[in-house]
N, C-alpha and C positions, 0 to 999 in steps of 0.2 A: 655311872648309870644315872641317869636323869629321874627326877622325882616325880612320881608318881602325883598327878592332880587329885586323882579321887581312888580310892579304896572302899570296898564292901568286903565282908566274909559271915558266914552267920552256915542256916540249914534251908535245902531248897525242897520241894517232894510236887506232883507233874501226876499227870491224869490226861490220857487223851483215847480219843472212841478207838483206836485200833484193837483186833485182839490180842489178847496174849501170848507171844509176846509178839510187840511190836515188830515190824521187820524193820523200820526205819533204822533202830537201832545197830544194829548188827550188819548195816549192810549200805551203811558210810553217806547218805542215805539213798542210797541208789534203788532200791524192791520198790514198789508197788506199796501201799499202803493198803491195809486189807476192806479197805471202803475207797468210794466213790474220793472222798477229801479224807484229811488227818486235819484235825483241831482239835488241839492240845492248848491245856491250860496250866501254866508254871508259875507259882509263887515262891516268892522267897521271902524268908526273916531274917534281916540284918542284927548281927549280935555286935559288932564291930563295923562301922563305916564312916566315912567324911569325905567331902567334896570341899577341896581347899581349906578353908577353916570352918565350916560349917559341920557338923558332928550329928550324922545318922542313924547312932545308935539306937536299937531298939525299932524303928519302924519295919514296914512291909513293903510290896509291889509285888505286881505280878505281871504276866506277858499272856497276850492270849492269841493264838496263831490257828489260822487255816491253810493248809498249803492244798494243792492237787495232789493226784494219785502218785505221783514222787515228789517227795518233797526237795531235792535238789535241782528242780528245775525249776527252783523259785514262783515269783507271782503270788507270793503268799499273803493275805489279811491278816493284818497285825493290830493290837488295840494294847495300850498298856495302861494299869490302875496303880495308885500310888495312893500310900495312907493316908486317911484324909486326918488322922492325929497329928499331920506333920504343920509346921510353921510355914508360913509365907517362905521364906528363907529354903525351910528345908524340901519343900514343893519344887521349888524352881530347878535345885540341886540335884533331886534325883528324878524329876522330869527329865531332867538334861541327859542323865546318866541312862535310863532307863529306853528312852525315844530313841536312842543310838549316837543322839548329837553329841557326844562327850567322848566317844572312842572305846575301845574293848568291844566284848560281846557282844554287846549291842548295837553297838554301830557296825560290825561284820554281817548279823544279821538283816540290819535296816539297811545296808549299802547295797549284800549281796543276793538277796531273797525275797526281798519285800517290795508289790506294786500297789496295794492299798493299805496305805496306813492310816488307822482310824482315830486317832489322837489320844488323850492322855488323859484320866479320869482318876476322881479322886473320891474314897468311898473307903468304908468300913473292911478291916481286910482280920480274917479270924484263920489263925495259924494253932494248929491241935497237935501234940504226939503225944502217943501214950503207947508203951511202946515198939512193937512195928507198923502201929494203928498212926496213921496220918490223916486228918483232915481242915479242910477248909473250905469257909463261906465268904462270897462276897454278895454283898446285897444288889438285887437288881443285876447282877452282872453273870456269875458262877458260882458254881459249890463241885466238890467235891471228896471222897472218900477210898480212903485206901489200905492196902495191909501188906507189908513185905510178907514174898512167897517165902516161908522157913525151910529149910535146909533138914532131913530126917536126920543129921547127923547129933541134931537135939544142943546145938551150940546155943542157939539163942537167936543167929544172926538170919538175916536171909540170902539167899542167892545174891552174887553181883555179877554186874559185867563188869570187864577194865580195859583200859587199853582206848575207850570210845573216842569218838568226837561228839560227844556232845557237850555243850556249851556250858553247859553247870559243872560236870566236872568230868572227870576221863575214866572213874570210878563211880556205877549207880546202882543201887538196889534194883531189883527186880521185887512188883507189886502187881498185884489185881485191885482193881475197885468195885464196890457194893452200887457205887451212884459216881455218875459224870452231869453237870449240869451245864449250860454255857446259853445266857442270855442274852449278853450284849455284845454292842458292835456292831448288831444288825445280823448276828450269829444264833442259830436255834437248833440245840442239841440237849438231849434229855436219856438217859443211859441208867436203868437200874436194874442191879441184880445180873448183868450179863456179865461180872470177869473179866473186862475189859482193861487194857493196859495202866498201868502206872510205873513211876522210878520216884526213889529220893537221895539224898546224898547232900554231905556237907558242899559248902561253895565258896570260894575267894576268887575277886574279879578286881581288877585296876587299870590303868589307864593313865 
């Protein structure tokens, strides 16, 4: 098996205006999204990652997407944000990784679904759990807040789905959010207090 160029793995957690639950999810994503568009906003925290020898550990990114009312019919607005704590060096790395140009995830999405891609922005990216409580801010760009649905069986855990397609992982929490925000890209969405979708779940991507 040939070596892997780049590797990320860490924890990812996603907020987007549909309600809960999302139908995209569960329906590969073929439904109707319960609004006009779906924009959805996904971060992730790199706990383990590298691009060649260049070593990721500890930073952020996130992806911010608009699709139409199915999202598998592509055309989607894509903007992606990279921590602006990273190096010259590690900027370039997970631009690369992140934009789609480096292969995996990202590049399936940016090949297969994306007609406006809005480039690559680098900015303060704040990653919260506490815990089924997920949040994050990004300045000028997004925030948002969330909380795995718990389960009456009093485990601790929340609901999941499995078996998905979705890109972060084939296993994801089911959440509600308190606040959806989404500023940039030329994107204006603002969501509080309605119960509106979220997922989290750990993530490993390579390439």
């Amino acid at each position: 098996m040939a070596q892997k160029t780049w590797e990320l793995s860490g924890e990812y957690m996603e907020s987007c205006n549909c309600d809960y639950l999302c139908p995209c999810i569960f329906t590969n994503p073929q439904a109707p999204a319960t609004h006009e568009h779906c924009t959805a906003l996904m971060v992730y925290r790199i706990d383990r990652g590298r691009h060649g020898d260049v070593s990721l550990d500890g930073l952020k990114f996130a992806l911010v997407i608009r699709s139409g009312r199915v999202m598998s019919d592509g055309g989607w607005v894509f903007g992606c944000v990279v921590d602006e704590k990273a190096s010259d060096a590690q900027r370039r790395a997970l631009s690369d990784i992140v934009s789609g140009t480096a292969g995996g995830p990202p590049q399936m999405i940016r090949d297969n679904l994306v007609s406006d891609f809005r480039g690559v922005e680098f900015r303060r990216i704040d990653f919260t759990i506490d815990g089924l409580r997920r949040a994050t801010e990004i300045p000028g760009v997004a925030a948002f807040a969330i909380e795995g649905v718990a389960s009456r069986n009093r485990s601790g855990e929340p609901f999941y789905l499995d078996n998905t397609a979705h890109p972060a992982n084939r296993r994801v929490a089911l959440a509600r959010s308190s606040k959806t925000e989404v500023k940039g890209f030329g994107l204006d969405l603002s969501l509080l207090g309605k119960g509106n979708n979220g997922h989290f779940a750990p993530f490993a991507w390579g390439a």
